[in-house]
C-alpha positions as CSV (number, residue, x, y, z in Angstrom):
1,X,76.4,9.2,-16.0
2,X,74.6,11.4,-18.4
3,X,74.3,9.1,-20.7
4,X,72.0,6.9,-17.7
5,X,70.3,10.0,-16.7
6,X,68.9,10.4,-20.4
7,X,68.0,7.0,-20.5
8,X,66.2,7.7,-17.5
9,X,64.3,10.5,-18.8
10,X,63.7,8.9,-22.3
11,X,62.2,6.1,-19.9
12,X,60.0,8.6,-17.9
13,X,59.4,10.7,-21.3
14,X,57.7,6.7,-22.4
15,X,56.3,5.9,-19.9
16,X,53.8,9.4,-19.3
17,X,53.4,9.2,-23.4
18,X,51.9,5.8,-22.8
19,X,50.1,7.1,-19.6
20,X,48.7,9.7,-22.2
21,X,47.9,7.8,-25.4
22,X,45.6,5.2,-22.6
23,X,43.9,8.4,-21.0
24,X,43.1,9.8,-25.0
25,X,41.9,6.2,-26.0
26,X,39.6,6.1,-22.8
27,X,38.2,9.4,-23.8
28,X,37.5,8.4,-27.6
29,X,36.0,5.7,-26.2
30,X,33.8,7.6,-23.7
31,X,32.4,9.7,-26.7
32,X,31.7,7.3,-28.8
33,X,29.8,5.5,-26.2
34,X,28.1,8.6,-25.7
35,X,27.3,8.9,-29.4
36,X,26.1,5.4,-29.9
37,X,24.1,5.2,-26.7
38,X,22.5,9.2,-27.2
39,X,21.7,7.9,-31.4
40,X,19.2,5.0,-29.7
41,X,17.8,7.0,-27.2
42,X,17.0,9.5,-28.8
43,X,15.5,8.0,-32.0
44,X,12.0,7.1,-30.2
45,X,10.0,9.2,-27.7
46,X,8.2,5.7,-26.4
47,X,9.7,5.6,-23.0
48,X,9.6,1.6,-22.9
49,X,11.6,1.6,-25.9
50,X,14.2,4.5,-24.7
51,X,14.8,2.1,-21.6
52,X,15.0,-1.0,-23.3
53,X,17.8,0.9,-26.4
54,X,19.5,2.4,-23.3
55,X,20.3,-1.2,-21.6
56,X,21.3,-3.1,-24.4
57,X,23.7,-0.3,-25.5
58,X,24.9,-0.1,-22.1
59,X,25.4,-3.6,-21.3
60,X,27.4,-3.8,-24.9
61,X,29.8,-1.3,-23.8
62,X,30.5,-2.8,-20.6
63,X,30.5,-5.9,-21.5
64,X,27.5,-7.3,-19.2
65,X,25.4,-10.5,-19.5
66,X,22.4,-8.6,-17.0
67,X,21.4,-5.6,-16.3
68,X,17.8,-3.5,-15.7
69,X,16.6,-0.5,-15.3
70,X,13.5,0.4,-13.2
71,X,11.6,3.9,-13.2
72,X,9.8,5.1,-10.2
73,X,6.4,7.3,-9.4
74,X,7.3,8.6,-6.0
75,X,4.2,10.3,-5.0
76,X,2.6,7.0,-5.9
77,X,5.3,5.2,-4.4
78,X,4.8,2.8,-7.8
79,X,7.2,1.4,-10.1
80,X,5.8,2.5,-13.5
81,X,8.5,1.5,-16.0
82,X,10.9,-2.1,-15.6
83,X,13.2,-3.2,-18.2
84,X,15.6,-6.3,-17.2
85,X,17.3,-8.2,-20.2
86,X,19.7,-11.1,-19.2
87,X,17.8,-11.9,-15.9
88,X,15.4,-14.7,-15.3
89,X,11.7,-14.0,-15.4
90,X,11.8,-15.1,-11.6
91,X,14.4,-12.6,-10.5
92,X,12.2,-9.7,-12.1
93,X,9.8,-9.7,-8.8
94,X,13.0,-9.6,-6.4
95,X,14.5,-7.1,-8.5
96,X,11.5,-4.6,-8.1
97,X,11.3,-4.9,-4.5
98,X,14.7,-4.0,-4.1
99,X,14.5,-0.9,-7.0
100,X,11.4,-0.2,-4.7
101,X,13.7,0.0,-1.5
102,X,16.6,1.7,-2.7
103,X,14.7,4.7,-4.4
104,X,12.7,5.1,-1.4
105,X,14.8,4.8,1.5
106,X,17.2,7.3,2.6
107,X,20.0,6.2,3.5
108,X,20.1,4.6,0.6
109,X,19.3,7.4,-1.6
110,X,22.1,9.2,0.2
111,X,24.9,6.4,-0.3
112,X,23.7,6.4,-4.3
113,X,24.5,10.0,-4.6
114,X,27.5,11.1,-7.2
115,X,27.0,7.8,-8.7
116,X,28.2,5.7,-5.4
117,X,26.9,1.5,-5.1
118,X,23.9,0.9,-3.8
119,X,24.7,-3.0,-3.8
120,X,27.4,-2.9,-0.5
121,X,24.3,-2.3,1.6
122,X,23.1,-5.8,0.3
123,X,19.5,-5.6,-1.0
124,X,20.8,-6.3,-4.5
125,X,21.1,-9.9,-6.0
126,X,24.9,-11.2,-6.1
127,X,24.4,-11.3,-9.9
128,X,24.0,-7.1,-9.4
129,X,27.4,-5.9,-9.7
130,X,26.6,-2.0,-10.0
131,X,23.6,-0.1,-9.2
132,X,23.2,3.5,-10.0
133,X,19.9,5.9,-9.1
134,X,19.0,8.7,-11.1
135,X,16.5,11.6,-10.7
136,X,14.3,12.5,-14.0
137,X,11.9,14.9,-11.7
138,X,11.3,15.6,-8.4
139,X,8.5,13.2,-8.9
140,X,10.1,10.6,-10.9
141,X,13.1,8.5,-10.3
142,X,14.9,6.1,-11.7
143,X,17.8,3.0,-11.0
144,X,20.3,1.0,-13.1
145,X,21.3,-2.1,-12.4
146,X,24.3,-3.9,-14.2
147,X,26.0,-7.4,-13.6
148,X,29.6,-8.7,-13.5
149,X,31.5,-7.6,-16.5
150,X,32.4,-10.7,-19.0
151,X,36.1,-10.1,-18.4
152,X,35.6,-10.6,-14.6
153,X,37.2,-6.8,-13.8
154,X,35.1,-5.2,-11.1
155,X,33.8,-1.3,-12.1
156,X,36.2,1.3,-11.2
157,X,35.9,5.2,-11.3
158,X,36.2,5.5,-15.0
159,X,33.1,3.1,-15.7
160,X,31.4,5.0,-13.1
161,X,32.1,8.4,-14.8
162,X,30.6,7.0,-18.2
163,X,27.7,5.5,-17.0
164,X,26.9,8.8,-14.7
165,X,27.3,10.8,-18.2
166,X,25.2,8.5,-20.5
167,X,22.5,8.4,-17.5
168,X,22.4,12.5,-17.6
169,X,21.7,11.9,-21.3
170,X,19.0,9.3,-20.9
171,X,17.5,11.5,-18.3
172,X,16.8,14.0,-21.2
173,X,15.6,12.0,-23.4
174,X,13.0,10.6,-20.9
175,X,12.2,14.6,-20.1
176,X,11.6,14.9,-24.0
177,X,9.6,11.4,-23.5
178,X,7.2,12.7,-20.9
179,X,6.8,16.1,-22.6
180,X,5.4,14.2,-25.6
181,X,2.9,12.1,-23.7
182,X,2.1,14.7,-21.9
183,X,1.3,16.8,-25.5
184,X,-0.2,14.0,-27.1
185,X,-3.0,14.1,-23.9
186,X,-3.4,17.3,-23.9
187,X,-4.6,17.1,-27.7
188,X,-6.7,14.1,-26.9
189,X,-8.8,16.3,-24.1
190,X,-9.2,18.8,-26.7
191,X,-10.4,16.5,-28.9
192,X,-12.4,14.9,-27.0
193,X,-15.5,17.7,-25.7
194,X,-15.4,18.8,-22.1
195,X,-17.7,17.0,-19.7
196,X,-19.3,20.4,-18.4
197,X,-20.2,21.4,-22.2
198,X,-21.5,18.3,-23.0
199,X,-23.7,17.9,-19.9
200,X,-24.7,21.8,-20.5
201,X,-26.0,21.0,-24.1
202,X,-27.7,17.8,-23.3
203,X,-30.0,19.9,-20.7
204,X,-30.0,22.7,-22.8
205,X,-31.3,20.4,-25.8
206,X,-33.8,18.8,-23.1
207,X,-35.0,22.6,-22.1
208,X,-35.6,23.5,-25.9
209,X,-38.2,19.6,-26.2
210,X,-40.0,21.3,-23.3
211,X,-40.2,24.5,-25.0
212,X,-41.4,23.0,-28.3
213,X,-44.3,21.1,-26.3
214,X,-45.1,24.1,-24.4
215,X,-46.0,25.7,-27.5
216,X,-47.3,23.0,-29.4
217,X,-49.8,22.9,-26.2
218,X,-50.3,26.7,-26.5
219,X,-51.2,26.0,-30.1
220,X,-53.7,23.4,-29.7
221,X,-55.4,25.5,-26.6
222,X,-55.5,28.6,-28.4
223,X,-58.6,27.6,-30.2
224,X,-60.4,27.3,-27.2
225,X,-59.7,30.6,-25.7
226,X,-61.8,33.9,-26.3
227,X,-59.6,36.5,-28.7
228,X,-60.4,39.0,-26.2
C-alpha cells in the first residue's frame, strides 16, 4: 500500500514537472518572440515598413500563410496605412471595408476589447482566423488580421496573450513613428519661410520701388522749383 501510494505521488510529482517544463518552454518562447518581433520594429521609424516587419514576424511565429494589418484615421474616418501579405490583390478591397467596419462600429469595438475575435460577428473573410484591434491614439487605430495556422490548431488563450503583448510593443514603436514625422515637419516649416513673412517682405520690397521713384521724381522736379 505504501509502496502504490508513492508511485502515486512520483506519478503526480511527473506529471506537474511536465505541466511545468511546457508552461517554462511557452514563456521562453513568448520572449523570444517578443525579442525578435520588438528587433524589426524597432529598426526603422518608416511606419509602412514597421507594419510590413511586424506581419511577417508575426505570421512566422504562428505559423500563418495570411494575415494584414490596417491602420485607421478616425477623425477622418480613412484607412491611412494597409499591409496584407499572403492575400490576393482582390481580397485587399473586401478586407478594408471590413477593417473600416470593425474599427468604427461599436459593438464591434466593444467585442474586440482585451484582445476578444472580431471574426464571430462575421464581416471577416473565412480565410481570417483571428482579428485583433488596437489603439495607437485616441485618434488613430489600428486591426490585425491573421489566417488559419499551418498546423490546422485554432488560436487559444496563450496565442492570444502573445499577440496582445507584441501589439502593445508595436503600438510604441508606431508612437515613436509618428513622433518622427511629426519632427521631421516641423523642421521642414522651419525651413521653409512663413507665408505671412514672405507676403510682408514682398510688399514691403514693393513699398521701398515706390519710395525710390518718389524721390527719383523729387529729384528731377527739384530743378524746376524756386529755392525759396
Amino acid at each position: 500500500m505504501n509502496l502504490q501510494a508513492e508511485i502515486e505521488q512520483l506519478r503526480a510529482s511527473l506529471t506537474k514537472a511536465d505541466q511545468i517544463q511546457t508552461e517554462l518552454d511557452r514563456r521562453v518562447f513568448s520572449l523570444k518572440t517578443l525579442y525578435d518581433v520588438s528587433k524589426d520594429i524597432y529598426s526603422s521609424v518608416d511606419t509602412e515598413t514597421i507594419l510590413r516587419n511586424f506581419l511577417l514576424m508575426s505570421m512566422g511565429n504562428f505559423g500563418v500563410m495570411e494575415g494584414f494589418i490596417a491602420l485607421l484615421d478616425v477623425p477622418a474616418s480613412k484607412i491611412m496605412h494597409f499591409v496584407s501579405l499572403g492575400f490576393k490583390d482582390s481580397d485587399e478591397p473586401s478586407l478594408r471595408d471590413c477593417s473600416m467596419r470593425a474599427l468604427t462600429e461599436d459593438r464591434l469595438q466593444e467585442s474586440g476589447e482585451n484582445g476578444k475575435e472580431l471574426k464571430q460577428h462575421g464581416i471577416f473573410p473565412v480565410a481570417v482566423e483571428c482579428a485583433l484591434p488596437f489603439t495607437i491614439v485616441n485618434d488613430f487605430s489600428g486591426l490585425l488580421g491573421l489566417g488559419p495556422k499551418i498546423i490546422g490548431e485554432p488560436y487559444n488563450e496563450n496565442d492570444r496573450e502573445l499577440l496582445d503583448t507584441l501589439l502593445n510593443n508595436l503600438v510604441v514603436a508606431l508612437k515613436n513613428a509618428r513622433s518622427f514625422e511629426e519632427i521631421k515637419q516641423l523642421n521642414k516649416d522651419l525651413l521653409a519661410p512663413p507665408v505671412e513673412l514672405e507676403t510682408a517682405l514682398s510688399r514691403l520690397r514693393a513699398s521701398m520701388r515706390k519710395v525710390e521713384i518718389l524721390e527719383s521724381v523729387k529729384e528731377n522736379l527739384s530743378k524746376f522749383v524756386p529755392v525759396t
